[in-house]
PDB file of N, CA, C and O in Angstrom:
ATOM      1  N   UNK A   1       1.844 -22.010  15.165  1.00  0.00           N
ATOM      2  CA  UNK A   1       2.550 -20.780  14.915  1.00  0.00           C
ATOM      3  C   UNK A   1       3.939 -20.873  15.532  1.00  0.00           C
ATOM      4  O   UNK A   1       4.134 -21.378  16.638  1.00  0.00           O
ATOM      5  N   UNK A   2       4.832 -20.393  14.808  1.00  0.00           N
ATOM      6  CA  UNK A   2       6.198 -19.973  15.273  1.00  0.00           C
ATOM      7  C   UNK A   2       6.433 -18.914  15.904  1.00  0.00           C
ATOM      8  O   UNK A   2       5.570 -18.068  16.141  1.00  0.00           O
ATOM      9  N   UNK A   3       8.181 -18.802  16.406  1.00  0.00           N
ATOM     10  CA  UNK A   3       8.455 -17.569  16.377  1.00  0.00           C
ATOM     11  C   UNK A   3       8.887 -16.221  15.161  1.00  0.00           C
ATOM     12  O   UNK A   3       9.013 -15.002  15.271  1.00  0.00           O
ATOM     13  N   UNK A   4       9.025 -17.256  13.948  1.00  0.00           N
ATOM     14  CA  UNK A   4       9.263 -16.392  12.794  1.00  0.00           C
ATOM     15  C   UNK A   4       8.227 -15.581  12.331  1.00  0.00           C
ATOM     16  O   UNK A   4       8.276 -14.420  11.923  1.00  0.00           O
ATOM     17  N   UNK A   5       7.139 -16.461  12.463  1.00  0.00           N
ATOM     18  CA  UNK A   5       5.604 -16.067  11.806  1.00  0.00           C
ATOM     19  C   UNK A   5       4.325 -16.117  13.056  1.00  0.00           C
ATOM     20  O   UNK A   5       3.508 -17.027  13.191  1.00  0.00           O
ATOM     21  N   UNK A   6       4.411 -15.123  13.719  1.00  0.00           N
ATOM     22  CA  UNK A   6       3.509 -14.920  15.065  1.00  0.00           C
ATOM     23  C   UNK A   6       2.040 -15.253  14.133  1.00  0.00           C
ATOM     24  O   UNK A   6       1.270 -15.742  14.960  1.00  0.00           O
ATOM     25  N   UNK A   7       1.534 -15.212  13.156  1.00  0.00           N
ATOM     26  CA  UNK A   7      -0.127 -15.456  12.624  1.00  0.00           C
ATOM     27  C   UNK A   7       0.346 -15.909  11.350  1.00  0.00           C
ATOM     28  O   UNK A   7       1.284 -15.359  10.772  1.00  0.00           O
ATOM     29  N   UNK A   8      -0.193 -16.763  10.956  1.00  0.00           N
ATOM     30  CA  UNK A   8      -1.194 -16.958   9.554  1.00  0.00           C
ATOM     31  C   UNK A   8      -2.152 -16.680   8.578  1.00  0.00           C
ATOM     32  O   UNK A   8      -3.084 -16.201   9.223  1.00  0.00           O
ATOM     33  N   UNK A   9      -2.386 -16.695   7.701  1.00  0.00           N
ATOM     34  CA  UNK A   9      -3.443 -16.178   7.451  1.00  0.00           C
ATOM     35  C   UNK A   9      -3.820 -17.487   6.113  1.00  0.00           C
ATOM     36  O   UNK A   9      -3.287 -17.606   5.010  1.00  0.00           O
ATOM     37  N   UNK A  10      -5.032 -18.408   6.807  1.00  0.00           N
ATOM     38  CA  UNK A  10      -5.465 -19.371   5.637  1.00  0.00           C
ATOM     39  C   UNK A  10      -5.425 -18.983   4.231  1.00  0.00           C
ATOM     40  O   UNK A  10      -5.531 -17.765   4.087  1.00  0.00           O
ATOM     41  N   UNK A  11      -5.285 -19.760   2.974  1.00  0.00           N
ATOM     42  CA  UNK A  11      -5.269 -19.527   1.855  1.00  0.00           C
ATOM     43  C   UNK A  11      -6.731 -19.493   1.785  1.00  0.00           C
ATOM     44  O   UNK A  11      -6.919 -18.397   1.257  1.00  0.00           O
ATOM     45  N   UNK A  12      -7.628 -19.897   1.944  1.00  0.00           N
ATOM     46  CA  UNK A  12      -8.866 -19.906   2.098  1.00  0.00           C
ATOM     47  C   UNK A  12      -9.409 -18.209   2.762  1.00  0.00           C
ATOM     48  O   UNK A  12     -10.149 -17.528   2.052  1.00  0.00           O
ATOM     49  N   UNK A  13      -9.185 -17.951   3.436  1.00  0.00           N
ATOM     50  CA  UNK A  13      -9.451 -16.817   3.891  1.00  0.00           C
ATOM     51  C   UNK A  13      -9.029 -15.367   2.635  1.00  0.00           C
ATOM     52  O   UNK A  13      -9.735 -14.470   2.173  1.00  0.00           O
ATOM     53  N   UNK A  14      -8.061 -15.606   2.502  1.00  0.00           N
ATOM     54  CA  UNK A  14      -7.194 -14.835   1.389  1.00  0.00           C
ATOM     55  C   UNK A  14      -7.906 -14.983   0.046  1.00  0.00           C
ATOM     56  O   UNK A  14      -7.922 -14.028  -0.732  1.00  0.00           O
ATOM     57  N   UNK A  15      -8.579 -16.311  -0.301  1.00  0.00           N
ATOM     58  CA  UNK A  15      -9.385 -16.509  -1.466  1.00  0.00           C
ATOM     59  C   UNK A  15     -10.830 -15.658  -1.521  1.00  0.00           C
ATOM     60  O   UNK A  15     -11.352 -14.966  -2.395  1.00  0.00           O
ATOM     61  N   UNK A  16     -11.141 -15.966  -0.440  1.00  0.00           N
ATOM     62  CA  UNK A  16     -12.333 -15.370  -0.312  1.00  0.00           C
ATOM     63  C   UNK A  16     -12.547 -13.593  -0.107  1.00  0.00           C
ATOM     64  O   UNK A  16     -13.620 -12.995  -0.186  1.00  0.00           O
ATOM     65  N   UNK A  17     -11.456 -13.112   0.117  1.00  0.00           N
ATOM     66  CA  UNK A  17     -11.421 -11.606   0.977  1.00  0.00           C
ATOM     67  C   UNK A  17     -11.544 -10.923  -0.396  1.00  0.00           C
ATOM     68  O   UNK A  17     -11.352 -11.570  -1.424  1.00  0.00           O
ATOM     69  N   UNK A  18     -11.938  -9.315  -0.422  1.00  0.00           N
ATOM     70  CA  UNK A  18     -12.045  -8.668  -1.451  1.00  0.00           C
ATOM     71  C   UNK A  18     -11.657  -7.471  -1.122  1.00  0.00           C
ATOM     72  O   UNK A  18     -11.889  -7.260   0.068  1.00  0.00           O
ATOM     73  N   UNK A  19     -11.026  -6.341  -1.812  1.00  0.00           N
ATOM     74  CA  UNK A  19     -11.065  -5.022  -1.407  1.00  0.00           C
ATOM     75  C   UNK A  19     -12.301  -4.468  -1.398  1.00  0.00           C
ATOM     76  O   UNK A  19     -13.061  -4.495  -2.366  1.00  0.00           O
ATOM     77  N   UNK A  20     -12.538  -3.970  -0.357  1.00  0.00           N
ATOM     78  CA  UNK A  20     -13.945  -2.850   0.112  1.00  0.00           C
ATOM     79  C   UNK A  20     -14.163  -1.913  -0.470  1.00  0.00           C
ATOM     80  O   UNK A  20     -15.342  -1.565  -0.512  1.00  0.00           O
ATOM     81  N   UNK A  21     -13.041  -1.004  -1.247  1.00  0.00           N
ATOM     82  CA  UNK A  21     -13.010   0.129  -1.644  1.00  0.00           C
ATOM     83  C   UNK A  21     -13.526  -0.466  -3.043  1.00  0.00           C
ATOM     84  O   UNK A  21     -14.647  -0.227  -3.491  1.00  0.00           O
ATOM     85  N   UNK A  22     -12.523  -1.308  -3.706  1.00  0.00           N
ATOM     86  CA  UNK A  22     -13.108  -1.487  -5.333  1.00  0.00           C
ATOM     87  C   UNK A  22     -13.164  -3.134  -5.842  1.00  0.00           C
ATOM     88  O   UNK A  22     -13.005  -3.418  -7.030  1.00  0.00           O
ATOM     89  N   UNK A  23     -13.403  -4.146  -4.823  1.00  0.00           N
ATOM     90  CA  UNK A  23     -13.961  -5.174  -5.159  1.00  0.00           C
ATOM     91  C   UNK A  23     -12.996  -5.852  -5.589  1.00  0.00           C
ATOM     92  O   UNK A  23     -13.128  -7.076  -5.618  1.00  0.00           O
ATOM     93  N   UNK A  24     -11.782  -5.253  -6.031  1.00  0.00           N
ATOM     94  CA  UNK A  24     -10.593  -6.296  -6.199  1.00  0.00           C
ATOM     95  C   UNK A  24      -9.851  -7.355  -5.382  1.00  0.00           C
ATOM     96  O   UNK A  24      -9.805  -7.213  -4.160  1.00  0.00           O
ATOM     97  N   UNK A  25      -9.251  -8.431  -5.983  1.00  0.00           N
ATOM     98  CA  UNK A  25      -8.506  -9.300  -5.435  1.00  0.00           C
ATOM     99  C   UNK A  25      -7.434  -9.241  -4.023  1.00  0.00           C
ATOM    100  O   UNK A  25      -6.490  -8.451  -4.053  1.00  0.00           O
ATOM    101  N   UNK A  26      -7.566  -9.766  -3.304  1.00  0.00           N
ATOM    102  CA  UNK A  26      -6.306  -8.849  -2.509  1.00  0.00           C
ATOM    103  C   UNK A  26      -5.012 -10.254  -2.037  1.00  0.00           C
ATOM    104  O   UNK A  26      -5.346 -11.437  -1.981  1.00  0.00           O
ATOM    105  N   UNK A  27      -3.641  -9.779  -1.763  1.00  0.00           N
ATOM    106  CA  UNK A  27      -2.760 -10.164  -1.814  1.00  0.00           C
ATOM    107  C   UNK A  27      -2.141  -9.913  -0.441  1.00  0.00           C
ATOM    108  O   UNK A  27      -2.427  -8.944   0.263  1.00  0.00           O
ATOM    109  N   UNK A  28      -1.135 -11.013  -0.075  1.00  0.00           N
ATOM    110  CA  UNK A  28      -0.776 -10.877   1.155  1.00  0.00           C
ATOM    111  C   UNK A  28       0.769 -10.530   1.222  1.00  0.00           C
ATOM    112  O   UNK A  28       1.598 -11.308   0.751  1.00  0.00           O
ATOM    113  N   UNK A  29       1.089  -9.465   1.758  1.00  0.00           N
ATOM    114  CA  UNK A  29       2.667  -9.261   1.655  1.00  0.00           C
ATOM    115  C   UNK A  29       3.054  -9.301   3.086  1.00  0.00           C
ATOM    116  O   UNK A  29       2.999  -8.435   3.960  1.00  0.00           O
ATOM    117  N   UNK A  30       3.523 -10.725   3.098  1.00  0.00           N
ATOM    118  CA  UNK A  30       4.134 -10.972   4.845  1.00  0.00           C
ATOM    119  C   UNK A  30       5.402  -9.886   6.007  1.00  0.00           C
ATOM    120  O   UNK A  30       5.728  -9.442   7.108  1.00  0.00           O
ATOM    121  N   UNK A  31       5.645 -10.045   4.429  1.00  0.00           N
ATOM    122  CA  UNK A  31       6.929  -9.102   5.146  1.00  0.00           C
ATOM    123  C   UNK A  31       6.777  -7.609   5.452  1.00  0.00           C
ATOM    124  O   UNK A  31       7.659  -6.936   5.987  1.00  0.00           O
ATOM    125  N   UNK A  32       5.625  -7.168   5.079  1.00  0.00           N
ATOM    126  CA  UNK A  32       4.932  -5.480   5.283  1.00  0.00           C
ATOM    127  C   UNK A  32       3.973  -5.949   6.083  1.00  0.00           C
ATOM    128  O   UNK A  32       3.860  -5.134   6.998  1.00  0.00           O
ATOM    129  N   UNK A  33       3.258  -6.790   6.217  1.00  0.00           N
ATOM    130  CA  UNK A  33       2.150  -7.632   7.602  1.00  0.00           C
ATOM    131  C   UNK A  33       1.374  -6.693   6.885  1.00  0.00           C
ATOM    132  O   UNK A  33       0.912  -5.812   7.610  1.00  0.00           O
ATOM    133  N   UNK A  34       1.006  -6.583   5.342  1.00  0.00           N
ATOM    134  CA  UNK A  34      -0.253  -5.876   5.180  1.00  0.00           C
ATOM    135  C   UNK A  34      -0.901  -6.635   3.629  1.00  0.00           C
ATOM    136  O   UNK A  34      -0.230  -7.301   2.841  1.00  0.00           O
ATOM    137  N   UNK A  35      -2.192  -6.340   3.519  1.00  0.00           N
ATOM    138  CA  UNK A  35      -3.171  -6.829   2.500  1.00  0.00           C
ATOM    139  C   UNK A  35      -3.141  -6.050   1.412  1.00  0.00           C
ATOM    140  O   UNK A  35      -3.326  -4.847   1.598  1.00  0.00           O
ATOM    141  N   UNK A  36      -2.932  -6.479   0.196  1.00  0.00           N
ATOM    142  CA  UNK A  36      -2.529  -5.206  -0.780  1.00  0.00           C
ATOM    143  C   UNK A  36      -3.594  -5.461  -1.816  1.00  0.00           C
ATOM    144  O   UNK A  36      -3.755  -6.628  -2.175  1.00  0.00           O
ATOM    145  N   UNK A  37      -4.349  -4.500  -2.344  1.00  0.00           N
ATOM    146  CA  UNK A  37      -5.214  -4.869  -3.110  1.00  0.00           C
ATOM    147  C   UNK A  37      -4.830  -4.858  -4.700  1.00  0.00           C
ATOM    148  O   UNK A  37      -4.529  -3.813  -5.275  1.00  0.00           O
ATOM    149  N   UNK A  38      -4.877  -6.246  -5.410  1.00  0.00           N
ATOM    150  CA  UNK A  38      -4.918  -6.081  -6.758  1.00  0.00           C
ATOM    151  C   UNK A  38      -5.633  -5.568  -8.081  1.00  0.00           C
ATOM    152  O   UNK A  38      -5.527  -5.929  -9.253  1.00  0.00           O
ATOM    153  N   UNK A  39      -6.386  -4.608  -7.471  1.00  0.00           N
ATOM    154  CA  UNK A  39      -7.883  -4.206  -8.005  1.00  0.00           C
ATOM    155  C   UNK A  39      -7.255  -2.595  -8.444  1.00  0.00           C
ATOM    156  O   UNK A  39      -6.253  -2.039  -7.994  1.00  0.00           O
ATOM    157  N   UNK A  40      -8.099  -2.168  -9.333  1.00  0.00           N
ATOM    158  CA  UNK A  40      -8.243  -0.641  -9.812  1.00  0.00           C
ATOM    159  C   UNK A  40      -6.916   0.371  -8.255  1.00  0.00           C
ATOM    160  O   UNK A  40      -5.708   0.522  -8.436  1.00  0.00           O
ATOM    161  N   UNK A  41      -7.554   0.767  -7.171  1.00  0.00           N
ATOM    162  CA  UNK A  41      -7.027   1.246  -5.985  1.00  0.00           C
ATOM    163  C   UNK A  41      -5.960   1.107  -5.464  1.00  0.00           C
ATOM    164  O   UNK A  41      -5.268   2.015  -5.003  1.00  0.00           O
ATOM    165  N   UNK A  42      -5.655  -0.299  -5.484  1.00  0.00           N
ATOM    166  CA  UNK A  42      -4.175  -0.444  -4.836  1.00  0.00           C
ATOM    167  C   UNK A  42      -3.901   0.118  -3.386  1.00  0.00           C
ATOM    168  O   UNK A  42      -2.981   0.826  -2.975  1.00  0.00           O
ATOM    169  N   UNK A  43      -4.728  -0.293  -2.900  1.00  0.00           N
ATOM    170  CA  UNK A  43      -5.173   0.144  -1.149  1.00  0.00           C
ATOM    171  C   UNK A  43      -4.047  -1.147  -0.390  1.00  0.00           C
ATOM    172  O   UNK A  43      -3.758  -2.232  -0.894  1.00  0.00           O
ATOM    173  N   UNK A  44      -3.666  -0.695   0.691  1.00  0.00           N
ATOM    174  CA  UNK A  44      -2.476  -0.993   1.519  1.00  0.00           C
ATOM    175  C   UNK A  44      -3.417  -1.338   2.758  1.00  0.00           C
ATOM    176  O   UNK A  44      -3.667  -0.355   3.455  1.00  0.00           O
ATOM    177  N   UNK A  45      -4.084  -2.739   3.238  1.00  0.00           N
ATOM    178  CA  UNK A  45      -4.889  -2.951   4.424  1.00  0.00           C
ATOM    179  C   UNK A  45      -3.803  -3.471   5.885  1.00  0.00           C
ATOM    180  O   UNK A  45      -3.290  -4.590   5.891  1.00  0.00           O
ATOM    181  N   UNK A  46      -3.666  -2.825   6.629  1.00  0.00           N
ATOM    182  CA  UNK A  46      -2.829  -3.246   7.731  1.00  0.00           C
ATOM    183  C   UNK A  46      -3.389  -4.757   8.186  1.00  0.00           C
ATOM    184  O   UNK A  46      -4.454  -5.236   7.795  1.00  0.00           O
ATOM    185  N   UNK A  47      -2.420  -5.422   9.122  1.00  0.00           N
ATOM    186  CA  UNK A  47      -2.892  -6.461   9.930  1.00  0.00           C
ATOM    187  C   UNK A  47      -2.470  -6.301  11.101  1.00  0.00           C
ATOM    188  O   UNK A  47      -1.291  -6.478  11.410  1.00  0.00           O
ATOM    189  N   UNK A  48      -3.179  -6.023  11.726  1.00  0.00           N
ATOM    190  CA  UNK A  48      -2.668  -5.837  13.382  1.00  0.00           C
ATOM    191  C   UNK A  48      -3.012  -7.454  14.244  1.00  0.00           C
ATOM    192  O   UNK A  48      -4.093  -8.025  14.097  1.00  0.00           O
ATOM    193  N   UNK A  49      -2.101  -7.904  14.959  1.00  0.00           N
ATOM    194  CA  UNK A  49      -2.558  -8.721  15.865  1.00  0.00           C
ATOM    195  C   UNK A  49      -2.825 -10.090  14.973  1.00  0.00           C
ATOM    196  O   UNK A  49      -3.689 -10.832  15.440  1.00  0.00           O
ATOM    197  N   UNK A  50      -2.169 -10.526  13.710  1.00  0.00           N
ATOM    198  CA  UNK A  50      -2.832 -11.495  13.086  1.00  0.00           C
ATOM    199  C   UNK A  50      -3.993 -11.386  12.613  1.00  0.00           C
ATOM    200  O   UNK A  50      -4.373 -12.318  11.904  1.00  0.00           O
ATOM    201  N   UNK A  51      -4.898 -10.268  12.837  1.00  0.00           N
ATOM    202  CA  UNK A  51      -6.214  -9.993  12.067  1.00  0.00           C
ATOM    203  C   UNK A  51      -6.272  -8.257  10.930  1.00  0.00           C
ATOM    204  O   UNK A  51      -6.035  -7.074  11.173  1.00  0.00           O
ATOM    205  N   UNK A  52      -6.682  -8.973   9.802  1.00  0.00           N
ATOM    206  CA  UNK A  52      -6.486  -8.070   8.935  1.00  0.00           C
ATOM    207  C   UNK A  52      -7.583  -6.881   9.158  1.00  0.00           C
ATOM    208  O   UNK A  52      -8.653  -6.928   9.764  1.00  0.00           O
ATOM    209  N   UNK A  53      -7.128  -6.090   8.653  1.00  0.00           N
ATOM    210  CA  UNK A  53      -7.933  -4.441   9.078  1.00  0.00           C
ATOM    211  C   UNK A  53      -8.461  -4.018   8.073  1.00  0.00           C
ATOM    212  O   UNK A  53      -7.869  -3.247   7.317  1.00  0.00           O
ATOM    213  N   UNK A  54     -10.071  -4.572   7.799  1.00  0.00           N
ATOM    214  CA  UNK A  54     -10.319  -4.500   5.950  1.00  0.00           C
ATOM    215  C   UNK A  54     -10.883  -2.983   5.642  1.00  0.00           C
ATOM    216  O   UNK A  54     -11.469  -2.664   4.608  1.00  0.00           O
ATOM    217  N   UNK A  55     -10.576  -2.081   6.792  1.00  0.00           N
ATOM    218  CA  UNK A  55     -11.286  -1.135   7.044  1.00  0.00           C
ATOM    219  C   UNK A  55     -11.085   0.517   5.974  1.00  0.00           C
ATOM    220  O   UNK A  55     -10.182   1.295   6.284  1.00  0.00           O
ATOM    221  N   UNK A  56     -11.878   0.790   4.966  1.00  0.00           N
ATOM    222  CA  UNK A  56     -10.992   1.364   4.245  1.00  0.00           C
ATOM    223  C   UNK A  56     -10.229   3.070   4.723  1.00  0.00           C
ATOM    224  O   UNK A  56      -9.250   3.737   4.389  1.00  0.00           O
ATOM    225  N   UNK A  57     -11.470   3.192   5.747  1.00  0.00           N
ATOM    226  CA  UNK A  57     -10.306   4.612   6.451  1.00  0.00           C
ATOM    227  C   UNK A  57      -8.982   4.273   7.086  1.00  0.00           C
ATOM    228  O   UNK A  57      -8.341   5.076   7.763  1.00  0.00           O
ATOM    229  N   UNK A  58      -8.528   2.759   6.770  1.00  0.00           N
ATOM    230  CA  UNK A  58      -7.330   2.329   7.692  1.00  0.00           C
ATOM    231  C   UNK A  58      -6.834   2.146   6.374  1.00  0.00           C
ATOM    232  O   UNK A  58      -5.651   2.077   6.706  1.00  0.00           O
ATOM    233  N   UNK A  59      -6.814   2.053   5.523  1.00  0.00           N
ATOM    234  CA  UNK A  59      -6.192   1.724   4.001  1.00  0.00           C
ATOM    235  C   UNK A  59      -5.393   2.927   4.332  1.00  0.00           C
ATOM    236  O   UNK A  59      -5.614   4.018   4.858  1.00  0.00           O
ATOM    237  N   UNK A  60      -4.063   2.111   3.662  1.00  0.00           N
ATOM    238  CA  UNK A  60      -3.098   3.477   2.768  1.00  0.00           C
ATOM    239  C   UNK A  60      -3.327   3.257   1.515  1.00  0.00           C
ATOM    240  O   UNK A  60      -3.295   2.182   0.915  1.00  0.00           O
ATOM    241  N   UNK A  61      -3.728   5.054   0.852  1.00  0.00           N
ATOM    242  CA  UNK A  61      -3.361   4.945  -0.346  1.00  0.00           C
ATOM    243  C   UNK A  61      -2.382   4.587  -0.946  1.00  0.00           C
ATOM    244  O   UNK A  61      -1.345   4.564  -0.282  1.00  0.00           O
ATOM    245  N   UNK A  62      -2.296   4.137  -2.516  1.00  0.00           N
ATOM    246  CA  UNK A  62      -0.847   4.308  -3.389  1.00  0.00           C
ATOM    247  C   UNK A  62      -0.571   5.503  -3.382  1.00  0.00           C
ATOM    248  O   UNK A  62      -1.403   6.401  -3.254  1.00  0.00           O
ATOM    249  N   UNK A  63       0.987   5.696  -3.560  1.00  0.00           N
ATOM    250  CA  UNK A  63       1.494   7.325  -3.688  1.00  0.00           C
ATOM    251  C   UNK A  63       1.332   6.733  -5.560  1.00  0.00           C
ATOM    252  O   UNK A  63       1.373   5.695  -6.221  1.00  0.00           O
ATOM    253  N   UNK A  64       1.080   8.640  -5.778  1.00  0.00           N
ATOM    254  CA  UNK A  64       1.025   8.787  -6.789  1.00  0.00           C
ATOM    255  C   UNK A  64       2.209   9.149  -7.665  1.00  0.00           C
ATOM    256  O   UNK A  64       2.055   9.308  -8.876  1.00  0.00           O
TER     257      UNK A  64
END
């Protein structure tokens, strides 16, 4: 790890992860340090600390 990029997150890990809420694909947007789901929901998963927060009362919704 650098100082640009304090965590990683394996492509492997990212392959495997799913949204909780609706089973969709999820996507990593480095520069928001959050998990975005490509699925129906479009749920916003934080990452705190290098570990993602798959938690869905921690999801932001999409604005409508």
């Amino acid at each position: 790890m650098n100082a640009d990029k304090p965590y990683e997150l394996s492509k492997t890990l990212l392959e495997i992860l799913a949204c909780p809420a609706c089973m969709g694909k999820i996507e990593h947007v480095e520069a928001e340090e959050k998990l975005v789901c490509l699925g129906e929901c479009k749920r916003r998963y934080p990452i705190r600390d290098g570990i993602p927060v798959m938690l869905i009362d921690e999801a932001e919704k999409p604005s409508t």
